[in-house]
C-alpha beads as a LAMMPS data file, in Angstrom:
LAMMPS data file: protein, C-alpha beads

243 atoms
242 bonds

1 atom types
1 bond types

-500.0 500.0 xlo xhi
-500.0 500.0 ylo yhi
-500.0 500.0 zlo zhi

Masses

1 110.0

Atoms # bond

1 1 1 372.029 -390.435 153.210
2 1 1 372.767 -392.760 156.297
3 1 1 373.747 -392.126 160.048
4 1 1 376.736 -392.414 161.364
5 1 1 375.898 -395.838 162.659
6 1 1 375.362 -397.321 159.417
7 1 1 377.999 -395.685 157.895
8 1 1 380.500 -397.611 160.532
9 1 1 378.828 -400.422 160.144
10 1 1 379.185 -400.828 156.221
11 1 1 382.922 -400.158 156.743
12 1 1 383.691 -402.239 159.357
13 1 1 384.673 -399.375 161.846
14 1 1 382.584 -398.475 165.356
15 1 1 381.130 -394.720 165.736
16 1 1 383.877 -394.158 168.021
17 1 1 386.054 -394.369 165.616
18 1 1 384.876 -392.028 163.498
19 1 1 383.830 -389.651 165.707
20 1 1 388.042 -389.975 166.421
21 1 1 388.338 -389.388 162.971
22 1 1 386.124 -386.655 162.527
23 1 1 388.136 -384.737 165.508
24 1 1 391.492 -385.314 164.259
25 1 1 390.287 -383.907 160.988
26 1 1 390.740 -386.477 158.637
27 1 1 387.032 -386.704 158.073
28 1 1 385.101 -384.112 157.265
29 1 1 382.119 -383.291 159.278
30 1 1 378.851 -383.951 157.417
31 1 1 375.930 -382.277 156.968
32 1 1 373.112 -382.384 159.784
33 1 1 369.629 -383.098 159.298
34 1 1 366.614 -381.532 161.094
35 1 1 367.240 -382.935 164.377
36 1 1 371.047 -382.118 164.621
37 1 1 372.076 -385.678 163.743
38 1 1 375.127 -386.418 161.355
39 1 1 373.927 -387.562 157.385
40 1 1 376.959 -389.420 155.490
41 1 1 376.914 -389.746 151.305
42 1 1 378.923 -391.986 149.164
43 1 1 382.099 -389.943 149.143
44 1 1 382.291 -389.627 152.800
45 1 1 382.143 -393.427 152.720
46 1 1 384.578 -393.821 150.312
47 1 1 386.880 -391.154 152.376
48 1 1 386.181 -393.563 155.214
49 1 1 387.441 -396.538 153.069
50 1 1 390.686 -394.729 152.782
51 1 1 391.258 -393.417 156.253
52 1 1 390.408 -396.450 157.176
53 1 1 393.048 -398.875 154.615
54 1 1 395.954 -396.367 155.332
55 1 1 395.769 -397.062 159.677
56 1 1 395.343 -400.421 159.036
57 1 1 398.538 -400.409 156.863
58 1 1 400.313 -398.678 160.205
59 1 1 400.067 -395.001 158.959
60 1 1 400.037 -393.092 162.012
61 1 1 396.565 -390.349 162.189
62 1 1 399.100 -387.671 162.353
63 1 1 400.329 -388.662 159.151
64 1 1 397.480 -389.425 157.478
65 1 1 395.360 -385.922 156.514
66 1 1 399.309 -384.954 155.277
67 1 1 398.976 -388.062 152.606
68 1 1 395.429 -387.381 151.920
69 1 1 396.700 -384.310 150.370
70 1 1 399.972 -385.404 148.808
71 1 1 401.096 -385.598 145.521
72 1 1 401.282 -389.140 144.288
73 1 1 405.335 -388.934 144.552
74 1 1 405.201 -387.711 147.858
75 1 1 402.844 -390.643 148.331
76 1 1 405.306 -393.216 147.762
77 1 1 408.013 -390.892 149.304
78 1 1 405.973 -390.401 152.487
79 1 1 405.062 -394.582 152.442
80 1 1 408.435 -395.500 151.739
81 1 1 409.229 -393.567 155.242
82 1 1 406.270 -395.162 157.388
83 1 1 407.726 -398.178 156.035
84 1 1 411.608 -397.857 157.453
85 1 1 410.224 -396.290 160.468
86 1 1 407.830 -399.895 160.860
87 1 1 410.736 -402.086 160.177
88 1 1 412.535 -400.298 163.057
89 1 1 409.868 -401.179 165.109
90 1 1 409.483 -404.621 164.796
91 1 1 412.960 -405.116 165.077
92 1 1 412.674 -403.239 168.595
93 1 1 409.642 -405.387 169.152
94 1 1 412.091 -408.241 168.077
95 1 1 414.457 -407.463 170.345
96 1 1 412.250 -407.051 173.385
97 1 1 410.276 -410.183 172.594
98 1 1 413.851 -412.067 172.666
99 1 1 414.778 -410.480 176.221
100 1 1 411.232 -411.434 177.594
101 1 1 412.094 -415.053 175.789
102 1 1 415.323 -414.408 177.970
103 1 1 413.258 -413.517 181.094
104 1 1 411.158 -416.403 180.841
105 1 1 413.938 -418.911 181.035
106 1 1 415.553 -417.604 184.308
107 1 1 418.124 -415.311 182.401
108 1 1 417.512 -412.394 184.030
109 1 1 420.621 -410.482 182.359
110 1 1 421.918 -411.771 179.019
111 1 1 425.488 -413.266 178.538
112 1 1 427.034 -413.609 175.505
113 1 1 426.248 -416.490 173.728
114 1 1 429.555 -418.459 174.118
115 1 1 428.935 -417.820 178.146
116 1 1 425.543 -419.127 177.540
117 1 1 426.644 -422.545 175.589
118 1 1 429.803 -423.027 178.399
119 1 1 426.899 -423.127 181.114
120 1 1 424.919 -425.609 179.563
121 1 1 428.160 -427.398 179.113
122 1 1 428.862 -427.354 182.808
123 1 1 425.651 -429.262 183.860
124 1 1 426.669 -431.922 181.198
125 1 1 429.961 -432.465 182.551
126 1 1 428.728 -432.765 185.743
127 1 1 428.816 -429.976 187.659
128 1 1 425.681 -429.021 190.044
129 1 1 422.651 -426.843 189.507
130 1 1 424.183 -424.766 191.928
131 1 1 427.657 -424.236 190.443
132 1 1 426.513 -423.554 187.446
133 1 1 424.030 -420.786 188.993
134 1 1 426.853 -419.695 191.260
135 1 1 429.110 -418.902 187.730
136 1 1 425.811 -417.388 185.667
137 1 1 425.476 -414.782 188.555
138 1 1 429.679 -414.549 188.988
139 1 1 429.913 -413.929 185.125
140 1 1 426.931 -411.785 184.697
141 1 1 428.963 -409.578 187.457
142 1 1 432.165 -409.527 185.473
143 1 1 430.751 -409.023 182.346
144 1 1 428.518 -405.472 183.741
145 1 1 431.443 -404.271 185.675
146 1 1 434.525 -404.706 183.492
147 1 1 433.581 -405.696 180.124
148 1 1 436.718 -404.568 178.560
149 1 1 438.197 -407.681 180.857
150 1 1 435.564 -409.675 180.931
151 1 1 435.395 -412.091 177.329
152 1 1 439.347 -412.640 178.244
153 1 1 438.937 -413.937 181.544
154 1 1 436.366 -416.430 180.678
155 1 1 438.199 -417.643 177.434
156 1 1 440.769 -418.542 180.035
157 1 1 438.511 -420.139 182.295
158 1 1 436.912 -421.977 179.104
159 1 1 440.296 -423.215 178.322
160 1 1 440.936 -424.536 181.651
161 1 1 438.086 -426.635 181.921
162 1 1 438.114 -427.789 178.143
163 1 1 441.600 -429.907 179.926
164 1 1 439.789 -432.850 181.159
165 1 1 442.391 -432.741 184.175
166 1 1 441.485 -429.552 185.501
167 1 1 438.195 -430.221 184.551
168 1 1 438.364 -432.863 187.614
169 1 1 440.152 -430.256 189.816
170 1 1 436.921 -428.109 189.187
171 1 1 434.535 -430.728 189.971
172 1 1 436.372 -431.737 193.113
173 1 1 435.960 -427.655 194.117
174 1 1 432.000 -428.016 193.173
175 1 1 431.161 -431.308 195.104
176 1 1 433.469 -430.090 197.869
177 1 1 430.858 -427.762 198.972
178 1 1 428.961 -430.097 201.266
179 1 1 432.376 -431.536 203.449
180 1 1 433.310 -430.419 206.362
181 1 1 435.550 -427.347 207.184
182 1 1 438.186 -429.595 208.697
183 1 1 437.824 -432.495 206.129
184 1 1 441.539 -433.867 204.877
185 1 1 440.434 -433.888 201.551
186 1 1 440.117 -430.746 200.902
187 1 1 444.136 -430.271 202.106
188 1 1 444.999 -432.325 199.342
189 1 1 442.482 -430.696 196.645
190 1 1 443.759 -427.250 197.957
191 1 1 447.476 -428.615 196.925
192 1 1 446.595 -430.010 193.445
193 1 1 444.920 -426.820 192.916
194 1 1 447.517 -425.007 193.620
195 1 1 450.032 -426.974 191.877
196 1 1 448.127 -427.025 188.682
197 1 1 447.980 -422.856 189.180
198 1 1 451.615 -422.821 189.368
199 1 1 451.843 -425.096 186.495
200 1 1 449.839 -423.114 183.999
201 1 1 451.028 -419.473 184.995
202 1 1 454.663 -420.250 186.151
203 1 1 455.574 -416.830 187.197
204 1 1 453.649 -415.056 185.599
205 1 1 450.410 -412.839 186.824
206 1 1 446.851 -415.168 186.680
207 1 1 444.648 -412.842 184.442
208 1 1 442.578 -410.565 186.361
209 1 1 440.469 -407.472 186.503
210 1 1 441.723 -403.966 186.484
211 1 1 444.221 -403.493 189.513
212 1 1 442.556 -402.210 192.772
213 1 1 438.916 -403.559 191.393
214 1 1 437.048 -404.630 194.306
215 1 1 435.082 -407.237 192.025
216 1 1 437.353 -410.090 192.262
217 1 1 436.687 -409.741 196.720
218 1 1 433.178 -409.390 196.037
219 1 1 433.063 -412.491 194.165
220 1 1 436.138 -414.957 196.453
221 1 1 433.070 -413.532 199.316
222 1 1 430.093 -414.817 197.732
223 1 1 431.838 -418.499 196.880
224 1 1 433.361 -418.079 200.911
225 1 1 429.703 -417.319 202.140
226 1 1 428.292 -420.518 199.931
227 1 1 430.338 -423.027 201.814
228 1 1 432.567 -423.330 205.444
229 1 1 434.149 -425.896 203.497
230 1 1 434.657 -423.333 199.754
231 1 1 435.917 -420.686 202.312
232 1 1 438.758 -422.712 204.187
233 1 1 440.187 -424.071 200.911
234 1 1 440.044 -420.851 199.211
235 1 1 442.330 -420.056 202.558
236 1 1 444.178 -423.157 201.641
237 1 1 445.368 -422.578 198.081
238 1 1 445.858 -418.957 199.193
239 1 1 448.810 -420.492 201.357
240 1 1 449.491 -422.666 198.625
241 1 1 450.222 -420.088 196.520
242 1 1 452.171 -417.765 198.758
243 1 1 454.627 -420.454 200.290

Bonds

1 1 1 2
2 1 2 3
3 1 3 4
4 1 4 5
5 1 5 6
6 1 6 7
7 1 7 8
8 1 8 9
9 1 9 10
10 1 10 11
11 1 11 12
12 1 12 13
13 1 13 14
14 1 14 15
15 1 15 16
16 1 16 17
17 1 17 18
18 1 18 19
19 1 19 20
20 1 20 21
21 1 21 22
22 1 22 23
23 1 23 24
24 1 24 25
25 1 25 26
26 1 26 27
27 1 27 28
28 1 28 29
29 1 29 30
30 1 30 31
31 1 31 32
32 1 32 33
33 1 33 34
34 1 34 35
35 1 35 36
36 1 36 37
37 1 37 38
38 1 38 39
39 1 39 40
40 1 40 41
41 1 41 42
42 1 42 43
43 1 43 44
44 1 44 45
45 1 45 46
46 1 46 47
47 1 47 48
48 1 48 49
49 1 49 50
50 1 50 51
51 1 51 52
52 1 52 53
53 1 53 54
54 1 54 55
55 1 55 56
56 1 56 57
57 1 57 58
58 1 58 59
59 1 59 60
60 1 60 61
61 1 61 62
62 1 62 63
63 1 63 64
64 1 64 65
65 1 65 66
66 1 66 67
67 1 67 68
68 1 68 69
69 1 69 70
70 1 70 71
71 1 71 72
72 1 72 73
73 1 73 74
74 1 74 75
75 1 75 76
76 1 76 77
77 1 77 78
78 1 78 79
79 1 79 80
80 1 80 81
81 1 81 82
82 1 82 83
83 1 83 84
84 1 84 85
85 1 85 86
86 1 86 87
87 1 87 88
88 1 88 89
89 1 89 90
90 1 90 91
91 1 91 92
92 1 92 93
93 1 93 94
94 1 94 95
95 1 95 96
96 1 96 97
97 1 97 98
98 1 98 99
99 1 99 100
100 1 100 101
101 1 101 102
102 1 102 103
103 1 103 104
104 1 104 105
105 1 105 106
106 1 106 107
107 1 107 108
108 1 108 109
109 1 109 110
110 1 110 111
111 1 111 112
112 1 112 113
113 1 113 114
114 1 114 115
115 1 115 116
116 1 116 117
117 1 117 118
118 1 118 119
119 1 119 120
120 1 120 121
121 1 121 122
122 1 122 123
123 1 123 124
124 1 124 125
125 1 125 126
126 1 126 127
127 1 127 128
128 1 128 129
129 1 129 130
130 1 130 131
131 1 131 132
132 1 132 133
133 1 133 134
134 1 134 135
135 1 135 136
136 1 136 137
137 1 137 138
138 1 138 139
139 1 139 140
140 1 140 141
141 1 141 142
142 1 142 143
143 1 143 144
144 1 144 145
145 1 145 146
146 1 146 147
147 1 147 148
148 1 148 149
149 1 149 150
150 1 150 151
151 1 151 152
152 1 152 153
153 1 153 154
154 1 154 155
155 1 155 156
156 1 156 157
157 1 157 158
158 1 158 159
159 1 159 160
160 1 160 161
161 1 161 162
162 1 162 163
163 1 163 164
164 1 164 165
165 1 165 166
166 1 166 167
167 1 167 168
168 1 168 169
169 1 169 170
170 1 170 171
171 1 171 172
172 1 172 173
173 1 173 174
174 1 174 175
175 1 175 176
176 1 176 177
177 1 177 178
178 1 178 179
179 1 179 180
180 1 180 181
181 1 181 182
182 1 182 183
183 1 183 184
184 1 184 185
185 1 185 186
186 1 186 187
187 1 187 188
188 1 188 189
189 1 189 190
190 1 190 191
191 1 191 192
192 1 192 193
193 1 193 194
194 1 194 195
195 1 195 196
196 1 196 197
197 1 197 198
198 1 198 199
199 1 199 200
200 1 200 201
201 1 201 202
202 1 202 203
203 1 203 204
204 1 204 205
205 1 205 206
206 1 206 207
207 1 207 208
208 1 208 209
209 1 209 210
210 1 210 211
211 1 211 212
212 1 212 213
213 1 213 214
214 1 214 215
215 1 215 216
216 1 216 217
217 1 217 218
218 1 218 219
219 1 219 220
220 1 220 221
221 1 221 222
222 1 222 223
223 1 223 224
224 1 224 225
225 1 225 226
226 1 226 227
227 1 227 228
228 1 228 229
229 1 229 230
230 1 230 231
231 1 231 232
232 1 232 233
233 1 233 234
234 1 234 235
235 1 235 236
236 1 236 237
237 1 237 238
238 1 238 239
239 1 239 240
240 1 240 241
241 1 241 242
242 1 242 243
């Protein structure tokens, strides 16, 4: 007979742990000796060895005095379960892992993957750090608040800028951000702008979000705020537009 010390020790489990296992029931309690302590045999070792296999396999404790008991088909039945519910799990854990992934690189809310590629294409055609930070945030907006709107919008958007003209119009827009409110240049911008507007709508409605949504406001204000000079040729091209 050994104590429960050695007994841990030969498996390769501490006393806590078998103490745990002892109080959940899946361990019988032993015999005591003379002085109260706890005497293990061979089959409580060997009990041990199998309480011990199925955790490690990811059997939860609840589950396992249930299997101890089980017929050999309800075995497999019972394993085949623990096994689905694991596979769930790590594709949770997956999943989580891939948002932290997400976290890490400054992606605080996730955008669909074709939103994600037209960013990084923005920096290579040379648009600024902050334009392209300015359209993450815009985008991430869109997509949370109308997403029944949102992949059509920015397939329009993606169109525009895959024309190498408008493109330039863009770019003019980005690195106008540093000029001065009253700077001629951005009269002329605000025209070929608005020309190009007219050019690809005609008459028709620009697409938008769902009528009376404050969102497109919310976002004209946060471009306004970045810039005196964004703000008066938004005002520009609004006048553009309406003449």
């Amino acid at each position: 007979m050994i104590t429960i010390g050695q007994l841990a020790g030969y498996i390769g489990v501490s006393i806590k742990t078998v103490r745990v296992y002892h109080d959940k029931g899946l361990l019988p309690e032993p015999d005591r000796d003379a002085s109260g302590y706890r005497r293990y045999g061979a089959n409580d070792a060997v009990e041990l060895i199998k309480i011990r296999t199925l955790a490690e396999a990811g059997v939860p404790l609840a589950r396992i005095r249930d299997l101890r008991a089980a017929s050999d088909e309800e075995f497999r039945q019972a394993l085949g379960e623990i096994d689905d519910e694991l596979g769930a799990r790590i594709r949770s854990l997956q999943e989580t892992q891939g948002r932290l992934h997400r976290l890490a690189a400054g992606r605080l809310v996730p955008l669909p993957g074709e939103v994600v590629a037209h960013l990084e294409d923005l920096a290579r055609w040379g648009f600024t750090p902050r334009w392209v930070d300015l359209q993450r945030d815009l985008w991430i907006l869109v997509f949370a608040t109308h997403p029944d709107r949102a992949i059509t919008l920015f397939h329009d958007q993606a169109q525009i800028l895959a024309d190498p003209a408008l493109q330039q119009l863009f770019l003019g827009y980005d690195h106008a951000h540093d000029l001065d409110a009253d700077d001629p240049r951005l009269d002329d911008l605000a025209r070929r702008i608005a020309e190009a507007n007219r050019e690809r709508y005609g008459p028709d409605v620009r697409p938008g979000l769902d009528t009376g949504s404050e969102i497109p406001a919310l976002i004209q204000g946060r471009v306004n705020a970045s810039s005196p000079a964004w703000e008066r040729l938004d005002s520009l091209i609004r006048a553009q537009l309406n003449a």
